[in-house]
MARGU-75672 format. One record per residue (C-alpha): residue number from 0; residue in three letters; x, y, z. Coordinates in steps of 0.25 Angstrom, whole numbers, plus 2048, in hexadecimal, padded with zeros to 3 digits. Layout:
REM MARGU-75672
+-----+-----+-----+-----+-----+
:   n : res :  px :  py :  pz :
+-----+-----+-----+-----+-----+
: NUM : ALA :   X :   Y :   Z :
...
+-----+-----+-----+-----+-----+
REM end
This chain:
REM MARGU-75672
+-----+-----+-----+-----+-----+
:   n : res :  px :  py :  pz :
+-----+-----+-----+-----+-----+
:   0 : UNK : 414 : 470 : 88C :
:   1 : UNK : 417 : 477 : 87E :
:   2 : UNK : 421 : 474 : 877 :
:   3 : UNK : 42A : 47B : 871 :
:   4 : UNK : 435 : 47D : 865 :
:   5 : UNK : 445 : 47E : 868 :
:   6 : UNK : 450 : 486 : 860 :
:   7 : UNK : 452 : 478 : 85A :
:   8 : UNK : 449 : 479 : 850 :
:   9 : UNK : 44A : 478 : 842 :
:  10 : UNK : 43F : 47E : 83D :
:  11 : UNK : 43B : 472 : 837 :
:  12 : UNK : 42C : 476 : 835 :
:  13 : UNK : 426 : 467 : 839 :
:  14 : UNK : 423 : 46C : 848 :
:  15 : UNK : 418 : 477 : 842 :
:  16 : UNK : 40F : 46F : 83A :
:  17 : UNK : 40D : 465 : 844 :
:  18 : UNK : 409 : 46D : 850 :
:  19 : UNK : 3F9 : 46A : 852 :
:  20 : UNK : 3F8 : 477 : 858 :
:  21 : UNK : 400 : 481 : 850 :
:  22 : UNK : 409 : 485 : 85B :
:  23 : UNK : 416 : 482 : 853 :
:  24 : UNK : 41B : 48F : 84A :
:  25 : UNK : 427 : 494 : 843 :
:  26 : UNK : 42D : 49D : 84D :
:  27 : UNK : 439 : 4A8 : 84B :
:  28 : UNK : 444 : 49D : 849 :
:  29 : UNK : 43D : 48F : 84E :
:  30 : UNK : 431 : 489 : 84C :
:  31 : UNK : 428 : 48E : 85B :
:  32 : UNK : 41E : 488 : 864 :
:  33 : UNK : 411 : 490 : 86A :
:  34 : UNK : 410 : 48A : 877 :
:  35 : UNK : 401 : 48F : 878 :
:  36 : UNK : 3FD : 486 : 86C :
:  37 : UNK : 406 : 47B : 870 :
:  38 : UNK : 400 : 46E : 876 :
:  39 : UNK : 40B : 464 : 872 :
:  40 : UNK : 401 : 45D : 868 :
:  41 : UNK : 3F8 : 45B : 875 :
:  42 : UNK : 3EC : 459 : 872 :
:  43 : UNK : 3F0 : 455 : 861 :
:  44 : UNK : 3FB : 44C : 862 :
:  45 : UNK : 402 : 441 : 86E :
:  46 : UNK : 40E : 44A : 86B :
:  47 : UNK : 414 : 456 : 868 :
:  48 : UNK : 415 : 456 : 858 :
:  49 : UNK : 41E : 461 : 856 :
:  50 : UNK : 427 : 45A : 860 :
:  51 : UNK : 426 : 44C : 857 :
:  52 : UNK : 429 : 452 : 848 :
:  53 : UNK : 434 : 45C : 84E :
:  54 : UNK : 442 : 457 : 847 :
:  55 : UNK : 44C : 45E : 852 :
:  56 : UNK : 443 : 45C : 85D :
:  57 : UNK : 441 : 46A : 862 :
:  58 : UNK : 433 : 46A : 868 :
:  59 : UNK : 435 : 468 : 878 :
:  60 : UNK : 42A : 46C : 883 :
:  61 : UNK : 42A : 47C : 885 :
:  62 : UNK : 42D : 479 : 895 :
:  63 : UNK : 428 : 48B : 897 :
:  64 : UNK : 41B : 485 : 890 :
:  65 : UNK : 418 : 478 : 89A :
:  66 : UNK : 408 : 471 : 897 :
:  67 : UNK : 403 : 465 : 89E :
:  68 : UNK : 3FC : 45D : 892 :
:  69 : UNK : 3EF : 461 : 899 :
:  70 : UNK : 3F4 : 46F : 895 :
:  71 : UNK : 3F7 : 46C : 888 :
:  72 : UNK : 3EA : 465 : 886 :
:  73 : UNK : 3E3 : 471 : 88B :
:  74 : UNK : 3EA : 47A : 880 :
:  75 : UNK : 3E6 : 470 : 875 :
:  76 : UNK : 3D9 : 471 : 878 :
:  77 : UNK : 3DA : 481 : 879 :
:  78 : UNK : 3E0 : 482 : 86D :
:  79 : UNK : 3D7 : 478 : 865 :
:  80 : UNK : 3CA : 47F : 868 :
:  81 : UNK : 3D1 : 48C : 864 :
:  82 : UNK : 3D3 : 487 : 856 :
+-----+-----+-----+-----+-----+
REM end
């Protein structure tokens, strides 16, 4: 499942840099997740890293954008050989 940001952010900026795959970017008001390059840290991390340096805990599972962990291996690897 990918996740995604809530109207509680701050627009911190520590989410960003972390994301591995790039799928974190400034949206129109809040920071914003593209669920096609989000793995939750599959494949890179054991957890989620955005979710582990977010100050107001606003990055919950995107439940419209649900992945087994074998999916989101799956687009790790998509995305890793396309780089």
């Amino acid at each position: 499942m990918a996740l995604m940001i809530t109207d509680e952010c701050i627009n911190c900026d520590v989410c960003e840099p972390e994301c591995p795959n790039g799928a974190i970017s400034q949206g129109d008001e809040i920071y914003v997740i593209d669920p096609a390059l989000c793995t939750e840290c599959v494949g890179h991390y054991d957890e989620p890293q955005c979710v582990s340096v977010c100050p107001v805990d606003c990055i919950p599972k995107d439940p419209s954008h649900a992945e087994t962990k074998e999916q989101l291996q799956a687009k790790f690897e998509k995305i890793s050989a396309a780089k």
